[in-house]
C-alpha positions as CSV (number, residue, x, y, z in Angstrom):
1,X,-11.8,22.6,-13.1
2,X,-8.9,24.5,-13.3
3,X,-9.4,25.5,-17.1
4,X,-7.0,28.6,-17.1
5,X,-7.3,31.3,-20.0
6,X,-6.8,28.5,-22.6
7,X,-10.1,26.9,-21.8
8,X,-13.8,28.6,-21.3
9,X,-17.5,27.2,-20.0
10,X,-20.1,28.6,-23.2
11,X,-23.2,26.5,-22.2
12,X,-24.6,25.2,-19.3
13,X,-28.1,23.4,-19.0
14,X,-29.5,20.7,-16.7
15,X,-31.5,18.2,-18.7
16,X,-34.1,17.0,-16.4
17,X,-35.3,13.7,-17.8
18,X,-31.9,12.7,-16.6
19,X,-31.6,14.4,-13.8
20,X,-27.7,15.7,-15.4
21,X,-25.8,19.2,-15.5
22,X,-24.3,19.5,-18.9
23,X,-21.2,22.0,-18.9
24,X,-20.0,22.9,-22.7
25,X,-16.5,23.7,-22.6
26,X,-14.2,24.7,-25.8
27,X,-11.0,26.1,-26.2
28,X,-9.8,29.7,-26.4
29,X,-7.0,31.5,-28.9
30,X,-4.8,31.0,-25.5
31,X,-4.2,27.3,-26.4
32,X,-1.9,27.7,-28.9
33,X,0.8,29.9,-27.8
34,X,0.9,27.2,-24.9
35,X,0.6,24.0,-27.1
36,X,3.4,25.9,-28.9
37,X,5.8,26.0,-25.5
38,X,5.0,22.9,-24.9
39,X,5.9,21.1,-28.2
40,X,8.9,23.0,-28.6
41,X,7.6,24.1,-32.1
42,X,4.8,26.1,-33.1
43,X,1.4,24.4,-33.3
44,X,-1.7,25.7,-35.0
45,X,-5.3,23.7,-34.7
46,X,-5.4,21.5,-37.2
47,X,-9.4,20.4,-36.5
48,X,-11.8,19.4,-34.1
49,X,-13.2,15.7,-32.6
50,X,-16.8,14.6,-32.1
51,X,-17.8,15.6,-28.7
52,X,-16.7,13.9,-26.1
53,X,-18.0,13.0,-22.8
54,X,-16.4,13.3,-18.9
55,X,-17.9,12.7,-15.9
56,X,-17.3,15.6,-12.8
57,X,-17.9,16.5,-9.5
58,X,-22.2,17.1,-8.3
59,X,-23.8,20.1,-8.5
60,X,-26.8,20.0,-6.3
61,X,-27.0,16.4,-5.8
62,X,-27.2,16.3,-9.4
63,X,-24.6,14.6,-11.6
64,X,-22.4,16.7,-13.6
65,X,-21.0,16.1,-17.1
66,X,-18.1,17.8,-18.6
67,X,-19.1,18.2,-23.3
68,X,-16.4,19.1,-25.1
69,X,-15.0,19.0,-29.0
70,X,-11.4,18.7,-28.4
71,X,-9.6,20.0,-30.6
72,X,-6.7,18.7,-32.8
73,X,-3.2,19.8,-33.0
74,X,-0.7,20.1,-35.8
75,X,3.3,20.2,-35.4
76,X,5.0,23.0,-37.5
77,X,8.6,20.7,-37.1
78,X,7.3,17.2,-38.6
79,X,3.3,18.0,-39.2
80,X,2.3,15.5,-37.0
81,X,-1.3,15.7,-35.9
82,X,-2.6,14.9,-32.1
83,X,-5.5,15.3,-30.3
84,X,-4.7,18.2,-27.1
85,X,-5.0,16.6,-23.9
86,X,-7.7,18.9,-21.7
87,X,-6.6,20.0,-17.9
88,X,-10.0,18.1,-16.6
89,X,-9.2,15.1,-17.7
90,X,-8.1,12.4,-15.5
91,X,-6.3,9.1,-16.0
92,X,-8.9,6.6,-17.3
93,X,-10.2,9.5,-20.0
94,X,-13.8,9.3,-18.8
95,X,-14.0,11.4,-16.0
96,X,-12.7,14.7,-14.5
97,X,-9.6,14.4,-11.8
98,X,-11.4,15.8,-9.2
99,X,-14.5,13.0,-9.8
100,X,-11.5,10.5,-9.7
101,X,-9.7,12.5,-6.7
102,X,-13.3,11.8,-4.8
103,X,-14.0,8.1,-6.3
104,X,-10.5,6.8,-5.2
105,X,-11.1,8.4,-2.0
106,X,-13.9,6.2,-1.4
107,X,-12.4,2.6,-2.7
108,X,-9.3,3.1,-0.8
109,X,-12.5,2.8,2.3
110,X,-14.7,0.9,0.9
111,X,-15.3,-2.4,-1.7
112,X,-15.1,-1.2,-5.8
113,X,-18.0,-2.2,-6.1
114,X,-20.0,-0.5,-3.2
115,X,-18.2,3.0,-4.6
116,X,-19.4,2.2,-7.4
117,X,-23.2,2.1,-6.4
118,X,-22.5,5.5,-4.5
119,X,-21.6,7.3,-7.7
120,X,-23.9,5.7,-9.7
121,X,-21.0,4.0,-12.0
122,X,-20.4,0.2,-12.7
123,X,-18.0,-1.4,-11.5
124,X,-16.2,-2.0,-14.4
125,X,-15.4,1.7,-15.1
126,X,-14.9,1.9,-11.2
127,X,-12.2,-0.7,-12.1
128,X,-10.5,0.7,-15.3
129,X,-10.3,3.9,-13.3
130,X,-8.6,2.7,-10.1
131,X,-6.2,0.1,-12.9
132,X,-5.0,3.2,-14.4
133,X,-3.8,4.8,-11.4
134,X,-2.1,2.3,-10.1
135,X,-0.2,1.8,-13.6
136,X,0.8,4.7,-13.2
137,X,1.5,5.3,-9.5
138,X,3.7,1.7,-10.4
139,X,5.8,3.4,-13.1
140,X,6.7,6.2,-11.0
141,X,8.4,4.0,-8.3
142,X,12.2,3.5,-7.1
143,X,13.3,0.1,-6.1
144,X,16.9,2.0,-5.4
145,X,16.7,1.2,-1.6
146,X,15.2,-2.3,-2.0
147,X,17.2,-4.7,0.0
148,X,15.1,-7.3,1.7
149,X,12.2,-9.0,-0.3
150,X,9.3,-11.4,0.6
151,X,7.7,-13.3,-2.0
152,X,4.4,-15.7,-1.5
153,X,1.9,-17.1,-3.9
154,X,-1.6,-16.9,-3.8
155,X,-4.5,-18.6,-5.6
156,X,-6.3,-16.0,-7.7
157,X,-9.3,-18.1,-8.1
158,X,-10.5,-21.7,-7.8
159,X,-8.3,-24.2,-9.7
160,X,-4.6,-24.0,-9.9
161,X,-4.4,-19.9,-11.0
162,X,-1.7,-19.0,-8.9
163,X,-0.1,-15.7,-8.5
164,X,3.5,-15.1,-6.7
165,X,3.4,-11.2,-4.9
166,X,6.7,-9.8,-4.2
167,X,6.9,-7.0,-1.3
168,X,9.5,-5.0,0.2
169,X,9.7,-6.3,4.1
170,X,11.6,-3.0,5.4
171,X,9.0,-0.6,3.4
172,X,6.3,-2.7,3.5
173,X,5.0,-2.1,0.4
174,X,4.2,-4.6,-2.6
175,X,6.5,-4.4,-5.3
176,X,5.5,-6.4,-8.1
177,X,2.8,-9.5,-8.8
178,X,3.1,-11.8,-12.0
179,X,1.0,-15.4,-12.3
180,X,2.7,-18.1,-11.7
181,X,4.8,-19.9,-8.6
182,X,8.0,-21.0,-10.7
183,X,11.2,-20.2,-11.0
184,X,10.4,-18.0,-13.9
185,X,8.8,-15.6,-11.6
186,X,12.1,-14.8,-9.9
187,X,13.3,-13.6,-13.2
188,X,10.5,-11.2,-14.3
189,X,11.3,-9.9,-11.1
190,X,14.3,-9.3,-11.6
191,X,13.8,-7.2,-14.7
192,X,11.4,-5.1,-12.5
193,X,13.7,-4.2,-10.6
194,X,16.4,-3.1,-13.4
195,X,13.3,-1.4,-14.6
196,X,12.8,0.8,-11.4
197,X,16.7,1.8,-10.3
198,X,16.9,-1.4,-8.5
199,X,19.8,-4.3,-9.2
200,X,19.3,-8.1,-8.4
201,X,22.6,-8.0,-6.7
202,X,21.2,-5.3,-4.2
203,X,18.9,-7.7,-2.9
204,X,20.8,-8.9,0.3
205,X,18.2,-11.4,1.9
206,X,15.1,-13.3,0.9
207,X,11.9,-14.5,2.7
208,X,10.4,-17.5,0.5
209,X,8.7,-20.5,2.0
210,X,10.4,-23.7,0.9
211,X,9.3,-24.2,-2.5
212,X,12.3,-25.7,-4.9
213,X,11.1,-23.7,-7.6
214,X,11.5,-20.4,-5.3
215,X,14.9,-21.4,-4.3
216,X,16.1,-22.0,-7.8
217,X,14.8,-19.1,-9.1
218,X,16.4,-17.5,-5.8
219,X,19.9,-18.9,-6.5
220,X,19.7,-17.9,-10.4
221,X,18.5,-15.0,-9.7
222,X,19.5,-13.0,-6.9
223,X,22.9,-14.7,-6.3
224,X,23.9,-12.3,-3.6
225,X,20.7,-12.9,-1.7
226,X,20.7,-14.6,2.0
227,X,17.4,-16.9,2.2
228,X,15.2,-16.3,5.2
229,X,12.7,-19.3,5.8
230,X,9.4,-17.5,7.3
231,X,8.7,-19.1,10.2
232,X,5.0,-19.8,9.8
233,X,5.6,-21.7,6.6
234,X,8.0,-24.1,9.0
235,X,5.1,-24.0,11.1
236,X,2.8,-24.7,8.4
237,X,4.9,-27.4,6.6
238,X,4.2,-29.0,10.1
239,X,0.7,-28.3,11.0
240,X,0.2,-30.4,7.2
241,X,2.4,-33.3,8.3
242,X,0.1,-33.9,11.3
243,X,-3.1,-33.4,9.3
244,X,-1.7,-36.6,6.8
245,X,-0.8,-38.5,10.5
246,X,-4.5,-38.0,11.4
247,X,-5.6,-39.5,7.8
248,X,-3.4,-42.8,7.6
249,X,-4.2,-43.4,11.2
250,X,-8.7,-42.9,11.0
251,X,-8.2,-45.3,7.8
252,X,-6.1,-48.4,9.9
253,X,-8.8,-49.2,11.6
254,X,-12.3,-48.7,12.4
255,X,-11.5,-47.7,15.8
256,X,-9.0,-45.3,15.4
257,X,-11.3,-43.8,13.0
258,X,-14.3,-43.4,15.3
259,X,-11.7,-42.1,17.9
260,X,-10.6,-39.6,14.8
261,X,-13.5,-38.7,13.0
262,X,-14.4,-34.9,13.0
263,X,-11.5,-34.3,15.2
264,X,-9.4,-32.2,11.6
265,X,-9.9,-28.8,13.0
266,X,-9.3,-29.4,16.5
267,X,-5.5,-30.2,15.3
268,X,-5.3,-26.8,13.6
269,X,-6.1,-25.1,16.8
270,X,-3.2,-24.3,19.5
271,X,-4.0,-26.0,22.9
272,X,-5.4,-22.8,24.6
273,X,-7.9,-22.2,22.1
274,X,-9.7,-25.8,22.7
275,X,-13.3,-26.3,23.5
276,X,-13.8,-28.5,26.6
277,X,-15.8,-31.3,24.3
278,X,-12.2,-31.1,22.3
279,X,-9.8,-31.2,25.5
280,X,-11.9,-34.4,26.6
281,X,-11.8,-36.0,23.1
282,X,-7.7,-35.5,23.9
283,X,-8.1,-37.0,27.5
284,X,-9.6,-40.4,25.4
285,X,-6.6,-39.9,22.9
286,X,-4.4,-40.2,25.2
287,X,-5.6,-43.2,27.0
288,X,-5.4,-44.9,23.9
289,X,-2.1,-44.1,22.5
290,X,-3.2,-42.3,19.4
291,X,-0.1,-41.5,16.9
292,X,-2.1,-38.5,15.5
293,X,-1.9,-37.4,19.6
294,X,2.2,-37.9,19.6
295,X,2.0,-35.6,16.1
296,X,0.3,-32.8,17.3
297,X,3.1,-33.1,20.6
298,X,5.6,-32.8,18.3
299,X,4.2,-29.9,16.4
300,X,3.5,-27.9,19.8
301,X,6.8,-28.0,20.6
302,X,8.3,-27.1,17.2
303,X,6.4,-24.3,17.7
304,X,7.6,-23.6,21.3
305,X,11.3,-23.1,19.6
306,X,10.5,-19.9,17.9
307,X,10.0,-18.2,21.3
308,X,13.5,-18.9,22.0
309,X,15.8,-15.9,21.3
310,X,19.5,-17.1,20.7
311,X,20.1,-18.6,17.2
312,X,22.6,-21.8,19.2
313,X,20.1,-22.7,21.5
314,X,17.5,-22.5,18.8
315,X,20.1,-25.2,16.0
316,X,20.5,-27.2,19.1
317,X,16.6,-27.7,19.4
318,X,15.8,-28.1,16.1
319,X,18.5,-30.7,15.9
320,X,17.0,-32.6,19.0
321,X,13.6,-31.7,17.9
322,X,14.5,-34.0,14.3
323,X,16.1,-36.8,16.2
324,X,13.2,-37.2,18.5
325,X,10.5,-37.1,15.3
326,X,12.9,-40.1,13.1
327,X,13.5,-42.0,17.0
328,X,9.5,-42.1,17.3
329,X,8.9,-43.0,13.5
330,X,11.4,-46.2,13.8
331,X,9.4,-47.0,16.7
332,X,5.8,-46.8,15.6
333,X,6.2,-47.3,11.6
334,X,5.1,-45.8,8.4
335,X,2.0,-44.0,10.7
336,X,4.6,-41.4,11.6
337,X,6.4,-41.0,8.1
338,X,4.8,-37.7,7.1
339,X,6.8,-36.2,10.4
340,X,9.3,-37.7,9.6
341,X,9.5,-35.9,6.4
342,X,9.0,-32.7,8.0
343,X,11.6,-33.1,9.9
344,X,14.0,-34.1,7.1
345,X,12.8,-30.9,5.2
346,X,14.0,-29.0,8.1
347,X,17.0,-30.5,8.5
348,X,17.9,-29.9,4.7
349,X,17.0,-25.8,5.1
350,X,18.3,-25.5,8.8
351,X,20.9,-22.9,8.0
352,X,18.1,-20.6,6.0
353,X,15.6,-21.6,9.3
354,X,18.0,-20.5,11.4
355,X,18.2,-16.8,9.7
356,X,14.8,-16.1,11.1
357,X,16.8,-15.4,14.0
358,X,20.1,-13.8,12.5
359,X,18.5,-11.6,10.1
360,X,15.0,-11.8,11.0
């Protein structure tokens, strides 16, 4: 427990209706002279609290409880009066370090919750506990080295509740999460990082996906900052144009859409991971000219460009990859338009595309 001379155990019972070791602790005359070092002025007790209540380590498979009065301090310089923080105690105020030591021992390996159940607390003081650490554990870090961010939403919960995460891609570490997927976000983050040694200026390159409000907040932001385009959200932007393909076709006509129907995750899927009943379905598709077939073509071989490794053979491919998406879509008609799109998105980021193989 590390109590020192300033601190000393005078009871100990075990109450057996609850099955709990009770450990009485108060302070001894040694306090003071150390209160005093530490305040820089000499403090005397001024009184005591009501008991208070920590949870510690097992003894004997029993649980253990930490009782103590704590007592109050007052300032000789300014008479100020505070209540002396024990050694015991650990971040969250209700339990003992070394309890915490052991609890965040097991939720770094387990669920919150299912640590919680082992030790016999809810999870809500599971979750206060853990909070206050990482506050903490936040506060005490440097962005001074940060360079190269990533930042990507997610959805905290069902609805629109989104949350952007910010990370540092050379450390691999998350730096900072705030709600929201605006261009707002990009300036709370930048006041993180003046808050932690960092600079927005020091931030040389960027990985966002293509989102306008990213690269505003980007550009107004982070002005020295290259953007990176991650390639799975190119991929992605894609993957979503061929799914919209698959829905205008099914709905032009009732063939199409028997030829479609339940066919949405077999698009998702790279060729190689197919079923047989899904490579026959494609046979039929193909005998029967289906658009949603050309889309998922073109989407292959999108793909088949980031396995290239020089940056001029990959512009020249995305260039010829574009022209042949808008040279089908004149041909076969609004059907193709969502590609089309696509392909115009890519064309209007190409030069932050094409970092994924300068700086990626």
């Amino acid at each position: 427990m590390g109590l020192g001379k300033s601190w000393r155990v005078v009871e100990s019972r075990f109450e057996a209706e609850s099955s709990t070791f009770f450990l009485k602790v108060e302070e001894t005359p040694e306090l003071w002279p150390e209160e005093s070092a530490r305040a820089g002025t000499p403090v005397t007790c001024h009184d005591h609290v009501e008991p208070m209540q920590w949870r510690h380590l097992n003894v004997f498979n029993k649980e253990c409880v930490i009782v103590c009065a704590l007592p109050r301090g007052r300032r000789g310089d300014d008479s100020k009066v505070y209540r002396v923080t024990p050694p015991w105690e650990g971040r969250s105020k209700h339990f003992t370090q070394e309890f915490e030591a052991f609890a965040l021992t097991l939720m770094r390996e387990m669920p919150v919750k299912r640590a919680g159940q082992i030790l016999g607390e809810s999870d809500t003081r599971m979750w206060r506990m853990l909070f206050a650490h990482v506050k903490a554990a936040h506060a005490r870090l440097s962005f001074d080295n940060v360079v190269w961010v990533g930042a990507d939403e997610m959805n905290r919960r069902k609805g629109h509740n989104y949350l952007t995460v910010f990370a540092d891609l050379l450390a691999k570490r998350v730096l900072f999460a705030t709600p929201g997927k605006d261009a707002s976000v990009w300036e709370a983050f930048a006041g993180e990082l003046l808050r932690h040694n960092g600079h927005p200026k020091a931030i040389q390159y960027v990985a966002i996906d293509m989102s306008p409000a990213y690269i505003k907040g980007v550009s107004d932001n982070l002005g020295n900052a290259q953007v990176v385009y991650d390639k799975f959200h190119v991929i992605q932007n894609v993957v979503e144009a061929c799914d919209r393909v698959r829905k205008v076709e099914s709905r032009s006509n009732a063939g199409k859409r028997d030829l479609l129907e339940r066919t949405r995750w077999m698009w998702l899927k790279n060729r190689v991971n197919w079923t047989e009943k899904e490579a026959q379905k494609w046979e039929a598709m193909a005998l029967e000219r289906c658009v949603t077939g050309m889309a998922y073509e073109m989407r292959l071989v999108l793909q088949g460009i980031y396995e290239r490794k020089d940056v001029a053979e990959a512009r020249k491919l995305f260039g010829n990859w574009c022209a042949w998406v808008h040279a089908m879509r004149d041909q076969t008609g609004e059907m193709l338009e969502p590609m089309a799109r696509a392909a115009r998105m890519i064309e209007g980021h190409l030069e932050g595309i094409l970092a994924h193989w300068t700086q990626g």
